[in-house]
N, C-alpha and C positions, 0 to 999 in steps of 0.2 A: 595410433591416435584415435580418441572415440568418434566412429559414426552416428550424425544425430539421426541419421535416416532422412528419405527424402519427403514426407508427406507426416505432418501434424493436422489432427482434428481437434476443431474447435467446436464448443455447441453450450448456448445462453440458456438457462435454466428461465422456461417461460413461465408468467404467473406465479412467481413467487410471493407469499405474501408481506404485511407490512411488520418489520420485526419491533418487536418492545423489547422495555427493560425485562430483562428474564430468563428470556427465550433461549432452551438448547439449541446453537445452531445446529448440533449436529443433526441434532432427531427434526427440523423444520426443513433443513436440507434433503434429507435421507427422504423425506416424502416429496420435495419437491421433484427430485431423482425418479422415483415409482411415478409421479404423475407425468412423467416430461418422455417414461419409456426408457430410462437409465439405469443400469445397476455398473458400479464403479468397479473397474480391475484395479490391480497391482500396478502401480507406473503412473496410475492416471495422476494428474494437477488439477487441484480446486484450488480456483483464484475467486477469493471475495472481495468486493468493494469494502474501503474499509466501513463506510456509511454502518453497513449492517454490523460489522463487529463493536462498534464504537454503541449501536444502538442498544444490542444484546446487552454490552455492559452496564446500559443505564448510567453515560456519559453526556447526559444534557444538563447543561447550565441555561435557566432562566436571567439573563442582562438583568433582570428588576429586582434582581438578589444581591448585585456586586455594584458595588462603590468605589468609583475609580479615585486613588491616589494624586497625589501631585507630578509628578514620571508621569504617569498616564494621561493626564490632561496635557502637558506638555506636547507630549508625543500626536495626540488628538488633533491637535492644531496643525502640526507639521502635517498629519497624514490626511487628516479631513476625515477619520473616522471617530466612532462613537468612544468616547470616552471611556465607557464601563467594559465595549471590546477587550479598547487597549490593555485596562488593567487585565482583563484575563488571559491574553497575549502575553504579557509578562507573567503572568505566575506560572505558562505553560513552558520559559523559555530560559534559557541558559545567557543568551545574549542577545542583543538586538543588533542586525549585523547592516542593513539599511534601513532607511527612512525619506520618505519623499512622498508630495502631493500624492495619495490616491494607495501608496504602498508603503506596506511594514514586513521588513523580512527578517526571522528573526533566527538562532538557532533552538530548535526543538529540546524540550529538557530527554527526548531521545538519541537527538546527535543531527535530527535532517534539518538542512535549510532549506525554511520554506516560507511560503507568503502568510502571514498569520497565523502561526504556529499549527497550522495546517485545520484551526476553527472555521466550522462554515456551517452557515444558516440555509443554504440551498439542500432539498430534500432531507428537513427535518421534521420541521412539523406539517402535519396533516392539515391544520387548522389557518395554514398560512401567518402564526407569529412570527414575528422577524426578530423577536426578542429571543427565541429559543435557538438556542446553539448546541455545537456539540462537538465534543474534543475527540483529540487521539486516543486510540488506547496507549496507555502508558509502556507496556512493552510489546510489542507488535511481533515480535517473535518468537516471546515466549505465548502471545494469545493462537499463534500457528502451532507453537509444540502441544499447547492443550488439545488444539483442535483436532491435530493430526491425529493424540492418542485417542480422543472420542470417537475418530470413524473406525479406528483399527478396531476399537472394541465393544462399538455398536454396529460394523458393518464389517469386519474379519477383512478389510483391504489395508495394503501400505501403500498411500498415496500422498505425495506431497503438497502441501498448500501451503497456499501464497494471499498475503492480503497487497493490494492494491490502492494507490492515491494517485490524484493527479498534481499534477507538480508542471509551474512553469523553468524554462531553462535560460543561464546567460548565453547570448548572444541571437536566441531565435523567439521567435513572438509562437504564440499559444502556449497549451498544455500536452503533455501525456501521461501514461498512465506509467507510474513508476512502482517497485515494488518497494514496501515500508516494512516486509514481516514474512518472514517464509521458516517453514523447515521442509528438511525432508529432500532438497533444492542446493544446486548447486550454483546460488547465488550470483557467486565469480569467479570465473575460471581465468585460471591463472596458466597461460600459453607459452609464458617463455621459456627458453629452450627449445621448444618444437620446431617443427619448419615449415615453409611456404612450400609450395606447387615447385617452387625449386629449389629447393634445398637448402634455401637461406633460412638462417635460425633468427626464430622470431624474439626482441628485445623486449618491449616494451608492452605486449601485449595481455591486456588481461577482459577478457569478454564479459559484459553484466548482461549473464543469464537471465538472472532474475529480472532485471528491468526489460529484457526483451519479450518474455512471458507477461509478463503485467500489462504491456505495451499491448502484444496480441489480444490479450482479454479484455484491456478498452474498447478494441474497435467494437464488439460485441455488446459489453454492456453500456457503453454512452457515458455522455457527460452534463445528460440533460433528465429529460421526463422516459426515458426509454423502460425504468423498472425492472433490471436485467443486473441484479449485481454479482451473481456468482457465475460462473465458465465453466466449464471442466474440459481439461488440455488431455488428447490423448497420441502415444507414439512418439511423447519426448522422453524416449530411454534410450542414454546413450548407451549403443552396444558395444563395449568393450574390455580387455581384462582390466584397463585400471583407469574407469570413471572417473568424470573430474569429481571430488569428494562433495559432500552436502554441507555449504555454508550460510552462515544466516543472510537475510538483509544488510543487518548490520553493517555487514563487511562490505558494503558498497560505500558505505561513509569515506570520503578524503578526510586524511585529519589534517588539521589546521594549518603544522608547518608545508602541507603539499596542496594547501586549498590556493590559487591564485587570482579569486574572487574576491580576498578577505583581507 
C-alpha cells in the first residue's frame, strides 16, 4: 500500500505580483520562487489560485459588453442578480441545475457544479469595477498540462500542479478550496480492494487527492485580501512500487446518473 509519509510542507509564495493578460506564469513564478528563497525539486505540487490562471488567459468580461436575453432576465428575477451576469452564467453553462433568491447554481460547460459558473468579481480588478468579471479557464487541466511542461522546460523539475477554486458544499455552510485542474496528480485514488488496519477489504472507497491538496493550499493562500495565490506542496510522494497513477481533476466529477443532488 503507498506510504504518504508522515510530514508535508507547505509554503505561500510571498509578494507575488499582480498578473495580466499575457503573463508567462511560469517565468513570473520561477522569479517569485528565487525571491521567496525556493528552487523547486522533483515531487514538489504547485497549487495556483485559479484567479491568476484565469487572469494570465485574459478571461475578463466587461458586464457593459453583454445583453442579457429573455432566460436571463427571467432568471434575474428569481435570483435577485444582475441580469447581464446571468446571461453570461448561461453561456458559461451546460445547465442550470438550481435557482433561488440570492443563488444560481449552474453546471460548468467543464462538467463542475458550482455557484455561478464559477464567475466572480472579487479580486479582479484593481480599480474596484464591479462590472469586471472573470471566467474559468475553459479546460483547467489541460491549462495544468501546459503549465507542468513549462516548468519542466524552464526549470528541469517534474512537479505536479494543481489549480484551485473555492466551491461551496450540500449540506454544510461555507467554502473550500477544491481542485478544478491538475496533472501530474493523482487526483483520485481509487482504494478498493485494499484493506483496513484489519484486514477488511475496503468497498467503496475512493480518496479525492486532489481536493485535499487544494484544501491544504487554501488555508495558505485565503479567501480574501491575503495575495497568496500559488503554494508549493513538498513530501507528497507517495513511496511505493505501485503509486496511485496520476489522474486529472476531471475525474473528481460524479456523473449525473450517481450525482444525488440532481
Amino acid at each position: 500500500m503507498p506510504d504518504m509519509g508522515s510530514q508535508l510542507t507547505l509554503q505561500a509564495l510571498e509578494n507575488m505580483p499582480v498578473i495580466t493578460p499575457g503573463d508567462d506564469l511560469a517565468v513570473v513564478i520561477g522569479k517569485a520562487l528565487s525571491a521567496n528563497g525556493l528552487t523547486l525539486q522533483d515531487g514538489d505540487i504547485l497549487v495556483l489560485a485559479q484567479k491568476i490562471v484565469s487572469k494570465a488567459a485574459g478571461l475578463f468580461v466587461d458586464l457593459k459588453t453583454v445583453e442579457p436575453g429573455e432566460k436571463a432576465r427571467e432568471l434575474a428575477q428569481i435570483t435577485d442578480k444582475d441580469p447581464r451576469l446571468v446571461e453570461l452564467i448561461l453561456g458559461q453553462s451546460r445547465s442550470v441545475i438550481r435557482q433561488v433568491p440570492g443563488v444560481l447554481i449552474t453546471e460548468h460547460n467543464s462538467g463542475w457544479i458550482m455557484a455561478n459558473a464559477g464567475i466572480d468579481a472579487s479580486n479582479v480588478s484593481a480599480q474596484g469595477d464591479e462590472d469586471q468579471v472573470l471566467l474559468l479557464p475553459e479546460d483547467p487541466d489541460q491549462a495544468c498540462r501546459e503549465l507542468r511542461d513549462s516548468f519542466r522546460d524552464l526549470h528541469k523539475v517534474d512537479i505536479g500542479v494543481l489549480i484551485n477554486d473555492s466551491f461551496g458544499r450540500p449540506w454544510r455552510h461555507g467554502t473550500t478550496g477544491v481542485a478544478i485542474g491538475a496533472d501530474g496528480i493523482a487526483c483520485l485514488w481509487d482504494r478498493r480492494g485494499q484493506v483496513d488496519l484489519n484486514g477488511r477489504a475496503l468497498k467503496v472507497s475512493q480518496q479525492a487527492l486532489g481536493d485535499e491538496l487544494a484544501a491544504a493550499a487554501s488555508l495558505l493562500q485565503g479567501q480574501g485580501d491575503e495575495g497568496k495565490p500559488v503554494v508549493v506542496i513538498r513530501g507528497y510522494t507517495p513511496k511505493a512500487s505501485s503509486p496511485p497513477p496520476a489522474r486529472p481533476a476531471a475525474d473528481l466529477i460524479r456523473a449525473k446518473d450517481e450525482d444525488l443532488f440532481r
